[in-house]
Every structure is written in structure tokens, then in C-alpha cells.
C-alpha positions in Angstrom: -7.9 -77.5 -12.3 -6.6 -77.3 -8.7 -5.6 -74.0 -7.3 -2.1 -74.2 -7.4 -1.8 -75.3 -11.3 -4.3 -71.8 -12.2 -0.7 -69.8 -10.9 2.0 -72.2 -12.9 -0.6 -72.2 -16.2 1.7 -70.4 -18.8 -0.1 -66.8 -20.0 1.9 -65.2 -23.0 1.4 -61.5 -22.1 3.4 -61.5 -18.5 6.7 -62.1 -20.8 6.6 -59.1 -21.8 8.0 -60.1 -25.3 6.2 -57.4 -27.4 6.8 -54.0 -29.1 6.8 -51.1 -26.4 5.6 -53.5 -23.7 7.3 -51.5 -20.8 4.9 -49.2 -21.2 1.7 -51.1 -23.6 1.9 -54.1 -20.9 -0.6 -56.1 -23.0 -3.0 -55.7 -25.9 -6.1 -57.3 -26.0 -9.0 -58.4 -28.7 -12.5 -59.8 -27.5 -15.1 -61.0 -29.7 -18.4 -60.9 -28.9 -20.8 -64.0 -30.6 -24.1 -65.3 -30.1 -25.2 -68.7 -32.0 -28.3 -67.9 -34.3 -30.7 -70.8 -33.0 -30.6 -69.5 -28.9 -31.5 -66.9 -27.3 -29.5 -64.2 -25.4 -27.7 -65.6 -22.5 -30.4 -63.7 -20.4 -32.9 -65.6 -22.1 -31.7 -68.6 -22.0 -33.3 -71.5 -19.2 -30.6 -74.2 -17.8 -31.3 -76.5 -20.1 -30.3 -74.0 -23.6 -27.2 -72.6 -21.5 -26.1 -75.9 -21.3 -27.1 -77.5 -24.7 -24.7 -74.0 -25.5 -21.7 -75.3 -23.6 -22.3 -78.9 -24.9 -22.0 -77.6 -28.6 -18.8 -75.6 -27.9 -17.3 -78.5 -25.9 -17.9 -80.9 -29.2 -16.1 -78.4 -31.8 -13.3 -77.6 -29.3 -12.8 -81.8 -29.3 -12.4 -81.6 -33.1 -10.5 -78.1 -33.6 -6.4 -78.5 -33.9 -6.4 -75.3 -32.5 -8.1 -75.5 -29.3 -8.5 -79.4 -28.5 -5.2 -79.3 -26.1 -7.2 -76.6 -23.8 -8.3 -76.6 -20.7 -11.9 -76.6 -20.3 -13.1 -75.1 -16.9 -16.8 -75.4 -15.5 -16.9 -72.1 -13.2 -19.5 -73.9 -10.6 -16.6 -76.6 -10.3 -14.2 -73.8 -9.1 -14.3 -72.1 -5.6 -14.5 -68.2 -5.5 -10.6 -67.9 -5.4 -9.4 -69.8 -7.9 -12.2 -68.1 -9.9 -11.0 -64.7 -8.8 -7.7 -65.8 -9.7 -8.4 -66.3 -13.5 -9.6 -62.9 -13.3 -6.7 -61.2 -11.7 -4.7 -62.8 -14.5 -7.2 -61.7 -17.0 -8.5 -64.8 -18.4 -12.4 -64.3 -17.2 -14.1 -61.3 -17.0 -15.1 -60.3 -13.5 -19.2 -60.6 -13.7 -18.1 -64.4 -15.6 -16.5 -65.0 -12.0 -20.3 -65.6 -10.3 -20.4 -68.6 -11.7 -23.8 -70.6 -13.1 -25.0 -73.1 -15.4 -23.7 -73.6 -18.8 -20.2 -70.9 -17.5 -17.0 -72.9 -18.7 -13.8 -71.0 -19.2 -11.5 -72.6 -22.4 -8.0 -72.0 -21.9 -5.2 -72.8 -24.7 -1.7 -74.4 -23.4 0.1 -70.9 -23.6 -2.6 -68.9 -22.5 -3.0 -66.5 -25.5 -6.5 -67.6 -26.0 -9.2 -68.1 -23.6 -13.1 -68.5 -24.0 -16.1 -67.7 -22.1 -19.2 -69.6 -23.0 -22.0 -67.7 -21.8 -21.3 -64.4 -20.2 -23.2 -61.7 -21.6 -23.0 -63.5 -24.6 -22.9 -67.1 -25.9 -19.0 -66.6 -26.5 -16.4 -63.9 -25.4 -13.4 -64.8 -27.8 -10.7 -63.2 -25.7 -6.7 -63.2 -27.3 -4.2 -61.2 -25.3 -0.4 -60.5 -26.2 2.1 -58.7 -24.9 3.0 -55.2 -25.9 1.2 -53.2 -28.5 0.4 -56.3 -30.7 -2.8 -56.0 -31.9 -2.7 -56.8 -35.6 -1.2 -60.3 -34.5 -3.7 -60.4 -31.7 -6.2 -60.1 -34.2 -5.1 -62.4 -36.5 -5.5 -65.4 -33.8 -8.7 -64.2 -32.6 -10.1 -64.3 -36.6 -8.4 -68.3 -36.4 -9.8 -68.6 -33.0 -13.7 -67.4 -34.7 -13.5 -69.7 -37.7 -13.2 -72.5 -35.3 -16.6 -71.7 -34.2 -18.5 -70.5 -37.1 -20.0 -73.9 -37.9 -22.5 -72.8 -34.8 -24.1 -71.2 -36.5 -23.2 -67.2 -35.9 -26.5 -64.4 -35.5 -25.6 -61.9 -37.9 -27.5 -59.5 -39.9 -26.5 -58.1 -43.2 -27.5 -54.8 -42.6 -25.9 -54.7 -38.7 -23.4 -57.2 -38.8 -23.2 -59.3 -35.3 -26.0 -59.5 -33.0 -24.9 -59.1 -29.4 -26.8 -59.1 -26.1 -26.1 -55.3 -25.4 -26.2 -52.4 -28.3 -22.9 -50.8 -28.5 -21.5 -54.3 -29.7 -23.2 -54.8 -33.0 -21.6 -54.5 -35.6 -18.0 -56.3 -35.4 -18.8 -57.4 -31.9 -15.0 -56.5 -31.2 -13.2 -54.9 -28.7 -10.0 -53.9 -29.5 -7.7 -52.7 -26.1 -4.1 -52.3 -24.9 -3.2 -52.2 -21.2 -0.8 -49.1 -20.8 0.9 -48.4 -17.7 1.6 -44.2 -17.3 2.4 -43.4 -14.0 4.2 -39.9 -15.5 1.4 -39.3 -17.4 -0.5 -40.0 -13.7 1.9 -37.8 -11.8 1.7 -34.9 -14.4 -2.0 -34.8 -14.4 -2.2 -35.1 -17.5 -4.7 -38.3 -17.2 -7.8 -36.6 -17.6 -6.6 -34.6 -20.8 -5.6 -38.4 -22.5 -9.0 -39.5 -21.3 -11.1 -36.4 -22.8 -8.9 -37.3 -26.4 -9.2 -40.7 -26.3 -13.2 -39.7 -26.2 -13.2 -37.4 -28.9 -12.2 -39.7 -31.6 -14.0 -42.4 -30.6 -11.8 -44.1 -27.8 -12.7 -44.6 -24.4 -10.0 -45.4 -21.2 -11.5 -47.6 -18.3 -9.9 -49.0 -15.6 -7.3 -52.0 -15.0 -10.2 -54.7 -14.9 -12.3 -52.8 -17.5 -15.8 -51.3 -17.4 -16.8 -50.2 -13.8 -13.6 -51.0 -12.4 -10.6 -49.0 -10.4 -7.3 -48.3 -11.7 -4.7 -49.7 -10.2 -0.7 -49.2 -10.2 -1.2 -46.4 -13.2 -2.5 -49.2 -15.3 -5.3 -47.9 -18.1 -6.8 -49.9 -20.9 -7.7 -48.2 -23.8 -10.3 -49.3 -26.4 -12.6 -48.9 -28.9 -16.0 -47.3 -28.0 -18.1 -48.2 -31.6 -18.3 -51.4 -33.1 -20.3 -50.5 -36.0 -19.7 -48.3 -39.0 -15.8 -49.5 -39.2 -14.1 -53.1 -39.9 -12.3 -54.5 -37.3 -8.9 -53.6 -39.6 -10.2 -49.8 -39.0 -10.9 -49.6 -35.3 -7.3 -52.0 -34.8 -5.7 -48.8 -36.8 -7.1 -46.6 -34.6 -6.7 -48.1 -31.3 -2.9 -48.7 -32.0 -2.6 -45.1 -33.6 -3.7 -43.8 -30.0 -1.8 -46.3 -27.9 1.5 -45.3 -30.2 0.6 -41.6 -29.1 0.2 -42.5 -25.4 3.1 -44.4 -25.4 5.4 -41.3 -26.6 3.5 -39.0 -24.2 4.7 -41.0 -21.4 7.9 -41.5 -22.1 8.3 -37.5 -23.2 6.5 -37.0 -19.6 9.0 -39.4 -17.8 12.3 -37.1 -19.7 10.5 -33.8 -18.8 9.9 -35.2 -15.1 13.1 -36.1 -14.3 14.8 -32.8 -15.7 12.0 -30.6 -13.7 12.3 -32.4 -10.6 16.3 -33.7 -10.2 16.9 -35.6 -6.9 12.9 -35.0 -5.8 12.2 -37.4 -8.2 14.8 -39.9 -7.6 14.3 -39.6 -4.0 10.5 -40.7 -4.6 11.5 -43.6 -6.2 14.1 -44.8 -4.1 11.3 -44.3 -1.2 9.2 -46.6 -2.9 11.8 -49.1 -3.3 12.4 -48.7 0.4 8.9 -49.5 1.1 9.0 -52.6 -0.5 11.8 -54.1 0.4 11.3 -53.7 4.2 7.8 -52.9 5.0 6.0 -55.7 7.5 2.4 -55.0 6.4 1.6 -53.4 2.8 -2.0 -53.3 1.3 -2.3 -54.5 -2.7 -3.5 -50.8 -3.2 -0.1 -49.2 -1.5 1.9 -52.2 -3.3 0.7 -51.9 -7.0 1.2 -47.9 -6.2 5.0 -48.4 -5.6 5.5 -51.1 -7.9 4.6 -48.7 -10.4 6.6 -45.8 -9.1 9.5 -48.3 -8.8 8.8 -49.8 -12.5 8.9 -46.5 -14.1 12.6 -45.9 -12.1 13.8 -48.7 -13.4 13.0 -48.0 -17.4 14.5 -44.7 -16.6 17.7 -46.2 -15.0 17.0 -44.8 -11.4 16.8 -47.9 -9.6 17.9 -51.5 -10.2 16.6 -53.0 -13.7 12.9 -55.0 -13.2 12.1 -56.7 -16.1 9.0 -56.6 -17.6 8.1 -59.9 -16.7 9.5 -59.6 -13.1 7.1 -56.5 -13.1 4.3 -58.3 -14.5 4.6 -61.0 -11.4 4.7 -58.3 -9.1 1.6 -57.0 -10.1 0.1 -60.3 -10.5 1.9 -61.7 -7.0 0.2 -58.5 -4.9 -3.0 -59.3 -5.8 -5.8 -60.1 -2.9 -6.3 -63.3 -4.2 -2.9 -64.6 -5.4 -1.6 -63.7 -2.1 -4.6 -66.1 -0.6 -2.9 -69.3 -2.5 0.8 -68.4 -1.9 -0.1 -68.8 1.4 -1.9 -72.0 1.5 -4.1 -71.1 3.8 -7.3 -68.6 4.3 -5.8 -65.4 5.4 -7.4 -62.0 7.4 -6.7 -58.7 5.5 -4.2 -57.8 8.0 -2.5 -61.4 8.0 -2.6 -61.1 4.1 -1.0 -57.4 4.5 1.8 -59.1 6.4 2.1 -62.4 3.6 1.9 -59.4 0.8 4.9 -57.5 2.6 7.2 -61.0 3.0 6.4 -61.8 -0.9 7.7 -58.6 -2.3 10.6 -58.5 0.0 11.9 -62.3 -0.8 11.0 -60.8 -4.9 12.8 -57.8 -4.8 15.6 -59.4 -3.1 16.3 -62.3 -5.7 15.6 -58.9 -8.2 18.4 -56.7 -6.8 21.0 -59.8 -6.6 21.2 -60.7 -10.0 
């Protein structure tokens, strides 16, 4: 898949079609599954990883569900157009490094996508937008069936057997992407973190484990896969998010009473930024897009849509920015391209 057709492939969640999805941007359930007859992927010589993606290549050519997908070797992809399934949160980041037996399968609407051998044999990975996770999980339970006839590694008394620990059990990992820049603002980011802990939650950053958050955007997920069904831990994921959700937007009401015009006069300098900087880093744009987000949902500045949002955040991005432009770009040059982008955006925004 060329460069250019990894942007234009459709991916559900950036509509921003689902309940609360101003705020829940996207919810997300990954399945973790090894096939009974190999080894763990770190076990595993060429030759099994690859008799692996052979087996999953022949039931996706038979399943009505997947056979219209998109099949992607990673070592057939350069770095960017790697880097850019991750930025749209298709692949997982270590999945990115390519090697043998690594294919990516990606369904026409992009609401399912597959990795065959990360840190397990399959990553079954269904993402919608908004806080959608019983529907989520209902396509990722299709999505499993499809595969079952490998052969699953399961154990009666643990459930599914997984390359690290704290899967077993359901192997699932239920998550919704939240964006709470009040929340942020207020400090009130470590107290939702130190919660979401106590009862079993954990909060990691945009790109998941290990990774930075960016633009106020948190994901929130299950810690434990075993001792609960995956209908429990979905309950109790979307219980917290539902929580979150009316924090922020109590925060948001209680921030703009507190702080009047000092408020709206942060926002609007955000807009400002954007629509005239020359130079802007992804850090400083995802920053202000946030800022100007939230003052839009609270009807400070012009109305973003959700989706419009979602391409911002996506459009910003190091490596997005690298194939708008054609072209290999320095960090400052890409600084410049980054500024132009969001100024031609917000200007086709503000005019409609």
C-alpha cells in the first residue's frame, strides 16, 4: 500500500459518530491470542513466524468478514508509512520495527485491524468512535470466531495463554481515548489517575504503555485480565470513562465561571497561534488544538467538529506532515509545512 493511500484509507473512529465522542474521542478492544501448536512470538525462528502468517493469511481468504482487507507485510513498508499506521492507531508502536512473519490486516472501514506476531501471535484490535465499547466488543468477539479454527492456547483453569502475565485470563484490553484538557488545567489529572488505580483501572498515555500524552489525550483501561469476563471489565471501564466524562465537562462549567474573560482570552490566543504562526512544533500544535477544541464544545470560538478535530490531531503529526509534503523534510522545514497545514485547515474551518 503506497504512502499516500495509508492517509485516504477510511478509519471509523475520526467521525466522531459515537456517544460522548467530544470528549471519549475513541474506545478501543484488543485481544490478545496465541495459536496452541507455536511457540511465543519470542520463541519462534523465521520459519514458525512465518508458517503463523501463512495460516492467518489462508482463513482471512475464506472469512466474509475479513477477506476484502488489506493485508500489509511491515518489511514491505518504509519507516513512515509504518509510523503512519501508528499515528492513526492501527499498529502498535513496537509492531512498527518491522520483521519476519509482521503483516498488519486492515478491514475496508478501518474498525478492525490485525497484527500477526507482535508480542503475540495475534492482537485483535476494533476501535470506534465515542464511548462504544459494548459494540466494540461485539465485533472483536466476530472478529475472534474468525480465527478460532487455529487452534487458540487456552487453559481451563487460566483462560488465554499470552506471552506476558498480566494478559491471561481474557487476554482483553478494554480502553477509551478521552481528551480532558479542563480536567488537565485544573490539576485534577493525577487525582483521576490515583482512582482509576484503586479499582483496578490504569491511565497511560495517547500511544499507550510507555508513551507521552499529547493534546490532553489519556486512554484509560483495564489493568486485570483475569478473575472477571470481558462483559465485567467492559462495565467497568465504561462506568469510569461515564465518570470522567462528567468530571470534565463539570470542570469545563466551573472553569469558565472562575476565570471569565482569562479563560476566553486563552483560548482565543490559541486560536491566534494557529491560524498565523510560520513555524509550530506537533507538541505546541496538539497543545492548542486542544485548548481550541475544548473552546469550541463550550461555544468560545468557532464550532470544530469532531471529525475536523480528529484531522487536526492526525494532520499535526511528525509523520503525516512528512507525506503531505511529498518530500523528506528537516524538523524546522516540517515546523514551517506544520504551521501552513493548520492555517489552510482552520481557514476552510472558520468559513463555513
Amino acid at each position: 500500500m503506497a504512502r499516500r493511500d495509508l492517509l485516504t484509507h477510511p478509519i471509523e473512529w475520526i467521525k466522531g459518530k459515537g456517544s460522548s465522542s467530544n470528549i471519549a474521542v475513541s474506545s478501543r478492544i484488543r485481544l490478545a491470542r496465541n495459536l496452541r501448536d507455536f511457540p511465543f512470538t519470542h520463541r519462534c525462528d523465521e520459519e514458525k513466524l512465518l508458517a503463523i502468517a501463512d495460516k492467518v493469511k489462508q482463513v482471512i481468504s475464506k472469512s466474509d468478514l475479513l477477506k476484502n482487507s488489506d493485508v500489509i507485510e511491515m518489511d514491505s513498508l518504509d519507516p513512515l508509512s509504518r509510523w503512519i499506521l501508528v499515528e492513526r492507531h492501527l499498529i502498535s508502536p513496537p509492531f512498527a520495527s518491522g520483521g519476519p512473519g509482521r503483516i498488519a490486516v486492515i478491514d475496508p472501514k478501518g474498525v478492525i485491524s490485525v497484527m500477526v506476531n507482535e508480542e503475540d501471535h495475534l492482537r485483535i484490535q476494533v476501535i470506534l468512535a465515542g464511548l462504544e465499547l459494548s459494540e466494540v466488543w461485539r465485533i472483536a468477539n466476530k472478529v475472534e470466531k474468525v480465527f478460532e479454527e487455529l487452534n487458540y492456547a487456552f487453559d481451563r483453569d487460566f483462560g488465554y495463554l499470552t506471552a506476558c502475565p498480566t494478559n491471561v485470563g481474557t487476554g482483553m484490553r478494554a480502553s477509551v481515548m478521552v481528551h480532558i484538557p479542563a480536567l488537565e488545567m485544573s490539576k485534577q489529572v493525577t487525582t483521576l489517575i490515583n482512582e482509576c488505580n484503586r479499582i483496578g483501572l490504569t491511565v497511560r498515555g495517547t500511544y499507550g504503555e510507555g508513551s507521552d500524552v499529547l493534546g490532553s489525550l489519556y486512554q484509560i483501561s483495564n489493568q486485570i485480565t483475569l478473575g472477571l469476563s470481558e462483559e465485567e471489565l467492559i462495565d467497568k471501564v465504561s462506568s469510569a470513562v461515564s465518570q470522567v466524562v462528567a468530571e470534565e465537562e463539570r470542570a469545563r462549567t466551573v472553569m469558565k465561571h472562575k476565570l471569565g474573560i482569562s479563560l476566553d482570552d486563552r483560548i482565543w490566543r490559541a486560536f491566534g497561534i494557529l491560524c498565523y504562526s510560520r513555524m509550530i512544533t506537533s507538541k505546541e500544535a496538539l497543545e492548542l488544538i486542544s485548548l481550541v477544541k475544548m473552546g469550541s464544545d463550550m461555544e468560545i470560538t468557532p464550532k470544530i467538529s469532531v471529525e475536523e478535530w480528529n484531522n487536526l490531531v492526525l494532520g499535526v503529526q511528525p509523520n503525516h506532515v512528512q507525506v503531505y509534503a511529498g518530500k523528506q523534510l528537516s524538523p524546522s522545514e516540517r515546523d514551517v509545512f506544520r504551521a501552513t497545514f493548520l492555517r489552510e485547515r482552520l481557514k476552510t474551518i472558520v468559513g463555513k
